[in-house]
C-alpha positions in Angstrom: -39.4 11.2 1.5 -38.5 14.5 -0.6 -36.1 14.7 -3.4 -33.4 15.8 -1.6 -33.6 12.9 1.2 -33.8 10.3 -1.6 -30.6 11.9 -3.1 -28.8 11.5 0.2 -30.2 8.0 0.6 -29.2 7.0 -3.0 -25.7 8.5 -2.4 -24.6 7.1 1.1 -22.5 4.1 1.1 -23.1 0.4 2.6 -20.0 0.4 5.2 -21.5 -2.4 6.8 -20.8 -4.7 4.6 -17.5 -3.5 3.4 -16.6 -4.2 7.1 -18.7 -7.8 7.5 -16.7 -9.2 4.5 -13.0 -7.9 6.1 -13.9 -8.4 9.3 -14.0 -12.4 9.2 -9.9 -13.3 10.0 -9.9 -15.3 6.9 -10.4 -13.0 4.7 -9.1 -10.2 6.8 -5.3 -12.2 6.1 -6.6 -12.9 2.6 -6.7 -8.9 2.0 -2.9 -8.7 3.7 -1.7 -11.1 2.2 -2.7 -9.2 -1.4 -1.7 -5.8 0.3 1.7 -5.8 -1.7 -0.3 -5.0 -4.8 0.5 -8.5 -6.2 -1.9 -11.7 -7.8 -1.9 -14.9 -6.2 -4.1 -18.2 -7.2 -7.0 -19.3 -4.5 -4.1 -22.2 -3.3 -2.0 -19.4 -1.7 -4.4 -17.7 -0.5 -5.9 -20.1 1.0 -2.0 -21.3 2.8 -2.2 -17.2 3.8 -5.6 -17.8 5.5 -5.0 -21.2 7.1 -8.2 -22.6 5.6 -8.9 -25.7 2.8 -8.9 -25.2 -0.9 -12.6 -25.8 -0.3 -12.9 -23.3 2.0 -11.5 -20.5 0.7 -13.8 -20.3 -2.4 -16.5 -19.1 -0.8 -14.2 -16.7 1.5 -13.3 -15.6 -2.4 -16.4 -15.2 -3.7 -17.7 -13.0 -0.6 -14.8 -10.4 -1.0 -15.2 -10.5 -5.0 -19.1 -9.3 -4.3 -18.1 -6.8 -1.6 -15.4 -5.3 -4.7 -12.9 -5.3 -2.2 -11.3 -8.0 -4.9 -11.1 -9.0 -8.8 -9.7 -12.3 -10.5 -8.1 -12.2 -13.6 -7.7 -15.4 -16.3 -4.3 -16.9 -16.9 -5.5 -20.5 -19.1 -7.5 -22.5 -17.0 -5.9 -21.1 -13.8 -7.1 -17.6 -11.7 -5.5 -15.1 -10.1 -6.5 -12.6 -6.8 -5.8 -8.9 -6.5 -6.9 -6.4 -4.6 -9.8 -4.5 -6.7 -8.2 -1.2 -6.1 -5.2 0.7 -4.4 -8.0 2.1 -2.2 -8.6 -1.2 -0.4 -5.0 -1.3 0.5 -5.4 2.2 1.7 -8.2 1.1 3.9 -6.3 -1.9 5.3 -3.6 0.5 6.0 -6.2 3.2 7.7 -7.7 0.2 9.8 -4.4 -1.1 11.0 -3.8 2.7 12.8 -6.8 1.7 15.2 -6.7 -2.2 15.4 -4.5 -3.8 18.6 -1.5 -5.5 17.7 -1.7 -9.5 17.1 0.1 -11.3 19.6 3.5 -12.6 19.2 3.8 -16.5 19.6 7.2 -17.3 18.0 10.2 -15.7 17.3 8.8 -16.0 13.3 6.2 -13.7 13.9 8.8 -11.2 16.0 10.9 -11.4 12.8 8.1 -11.0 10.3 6.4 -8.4 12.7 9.9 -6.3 12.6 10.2 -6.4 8.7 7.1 -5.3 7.9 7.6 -2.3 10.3 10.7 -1.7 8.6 10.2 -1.7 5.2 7.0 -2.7 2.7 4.6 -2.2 0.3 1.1 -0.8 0.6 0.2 -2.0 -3.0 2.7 -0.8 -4.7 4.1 1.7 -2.8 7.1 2.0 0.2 5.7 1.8 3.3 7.5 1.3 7.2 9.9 3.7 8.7 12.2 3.8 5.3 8.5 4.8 3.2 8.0 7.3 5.7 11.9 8.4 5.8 11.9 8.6 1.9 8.8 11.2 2.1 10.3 13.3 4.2 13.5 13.4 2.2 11.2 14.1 -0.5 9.7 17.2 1.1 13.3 18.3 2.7 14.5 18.4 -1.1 11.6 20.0 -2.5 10.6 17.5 -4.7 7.3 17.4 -3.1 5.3 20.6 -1.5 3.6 20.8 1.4 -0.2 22.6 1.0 -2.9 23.0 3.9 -6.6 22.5 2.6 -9.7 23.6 4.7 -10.6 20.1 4.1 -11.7 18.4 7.6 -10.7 14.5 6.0 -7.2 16.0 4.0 -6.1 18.7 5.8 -2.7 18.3 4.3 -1.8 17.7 0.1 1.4 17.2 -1.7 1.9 18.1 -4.6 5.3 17.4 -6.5 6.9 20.4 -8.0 8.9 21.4 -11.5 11.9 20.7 -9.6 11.2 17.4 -8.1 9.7 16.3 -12.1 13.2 16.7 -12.9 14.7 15.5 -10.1 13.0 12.0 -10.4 13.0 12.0 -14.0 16.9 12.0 -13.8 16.1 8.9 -11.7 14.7 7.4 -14.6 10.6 7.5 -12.8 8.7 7.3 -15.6 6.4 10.4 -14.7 4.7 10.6 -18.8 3.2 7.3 -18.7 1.2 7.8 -15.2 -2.4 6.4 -15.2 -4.8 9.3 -15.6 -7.8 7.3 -14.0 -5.5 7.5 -10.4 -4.0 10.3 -8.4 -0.7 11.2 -9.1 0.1 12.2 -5.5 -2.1 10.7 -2.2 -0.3 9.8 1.3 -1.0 7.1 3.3 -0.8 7.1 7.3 1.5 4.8 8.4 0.3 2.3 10.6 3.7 1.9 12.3 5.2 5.2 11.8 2.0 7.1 12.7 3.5 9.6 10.0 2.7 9.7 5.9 4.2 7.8 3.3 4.3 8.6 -0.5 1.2 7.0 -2.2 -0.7 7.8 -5.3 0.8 7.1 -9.0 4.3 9.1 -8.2 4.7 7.2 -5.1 4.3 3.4 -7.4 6.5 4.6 -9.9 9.3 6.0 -7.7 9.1 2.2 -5.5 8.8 0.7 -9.3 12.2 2.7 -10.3 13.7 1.3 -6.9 13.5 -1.5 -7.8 14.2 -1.8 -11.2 17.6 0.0 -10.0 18.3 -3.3 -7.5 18.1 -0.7 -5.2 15.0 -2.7 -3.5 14.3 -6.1 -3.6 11.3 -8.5 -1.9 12.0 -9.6 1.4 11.7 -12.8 2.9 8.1 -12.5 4.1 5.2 -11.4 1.9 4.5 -7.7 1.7 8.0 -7.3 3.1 10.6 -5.4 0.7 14.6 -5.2 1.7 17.2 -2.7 1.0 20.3 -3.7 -0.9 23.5 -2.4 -0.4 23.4 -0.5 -3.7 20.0 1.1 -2.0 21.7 2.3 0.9 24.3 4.4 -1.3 21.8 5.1 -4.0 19.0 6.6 -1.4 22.0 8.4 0.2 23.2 10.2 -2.5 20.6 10.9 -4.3 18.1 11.7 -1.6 20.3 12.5 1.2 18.7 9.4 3.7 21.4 9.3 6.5 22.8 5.6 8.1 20.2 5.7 10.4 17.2 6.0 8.5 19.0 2.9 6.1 19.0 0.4 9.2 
């Protein structure tokens, strides 16, 4: 083997297991159930997963070693998260190709309609108003538009002196961003088939909406709802009409 092909070797990544540890349906609705971006102890995840206390340890302890997840101390009690917005990224990615699970109650039509509505990918909006606030975004120049030669990102936003103090008016906190992520990524939406705001930008303008009341967490996990204060605040300052507020 010459340099080069040990460099290659050394340098390509172990999908396989990335996809044997998601691809058990435990775990698979232990990773959902975290997609909002929030913790939650082994108990609840293991009510999420429909599987024993017992059971879900090892689930745990397989996702922990594939870095898809990391647990963090609180006393004597743990907590779950995802290990990084880029595993909620993938989930998202994954749903675009994966068939729809079936509908057996009118629970699961509700919940199923919620999340296409409205959500969070970690801690970003997501659903049809995620995807509606982007393209307001654009519309308003807040955020431009590039093309890239790139075959995987053929498309970048970037967000513009204007839309810095359009959303600082808003009260985003843009000066405290973490350097270590990307201010401004997209995701595809799964439902939409279209991109929603992700990256740090996109975590501190869902962060703002809420702290304004404007947003607040729905009834079903991952699930976010608009408030009536949301529907005039996104109007008016974004220009969202009626429709893209239902």
């Amino acid at each position: 083997m010459d340099a080069r092909t040990q460099l290659e070797a050394r340098t390509e990544t172990d999908v396989a297991e990335v996809a044997a540890a998601i691809g058990d349906p435990s775990r698979a609705k232990v990773l959902l159930a975290l997609a909002g971006g929030g913790a939650l102890p082994a108990s609840a995840l293991a009510a999420e997963a429909g599987v024993s206390n017992s059971t879900i340890s090892g689930h745990l302890a397989r996702l922990r070693a594939a870095r898809l997840l990391t647990v963090e101390l609180d006393g004597r009690h743990r907590y779950y998260r995802l290990a990084t917005p880029d595993v909620a990224r993938a989930l998202e990615q994954l749903a675009l190709i994966a068939r729809p699970l079936p509908v057996r109650s009118l629970n699961d039509d509700t919940r199923a309609r919620a999340l296409l509505r409205a959500r969070l990918c970690y801690d970003h909006l997501a659903g049809r108003l995620g995807v509606a606030l982007m393209a307001a975004l654009l519309a308003d120049g807040i955020l431009r538009e590039e093309r890239t030669e790139a075959a995987r990102a053929p498309v970048r936003y970037l967000l513009t002196p204007h839309g810095r103090g359009r959303l600082t008016a808003l009260g985003v906190e843009l000066e405290h961003l973490p350097r270590r992520r990307s201010a401004v990524r997209y995701c595809v939406d799964w439902g939409e088939r279209r991109h929603h705001l992700a990256g740090a930008v996109g975590g501190a303008v869902t962060a703002r909406l809420f702290a304004l009341d404007w947003l607040r967490n729905g009834r079903y996990r991952r699930v976010v709802r608009l408030t009536d204060a949301g529907r005039r605040g996104l109007g008016e300052t974004f220009g969202l009409t009626p429709e893209q507020l239902v």
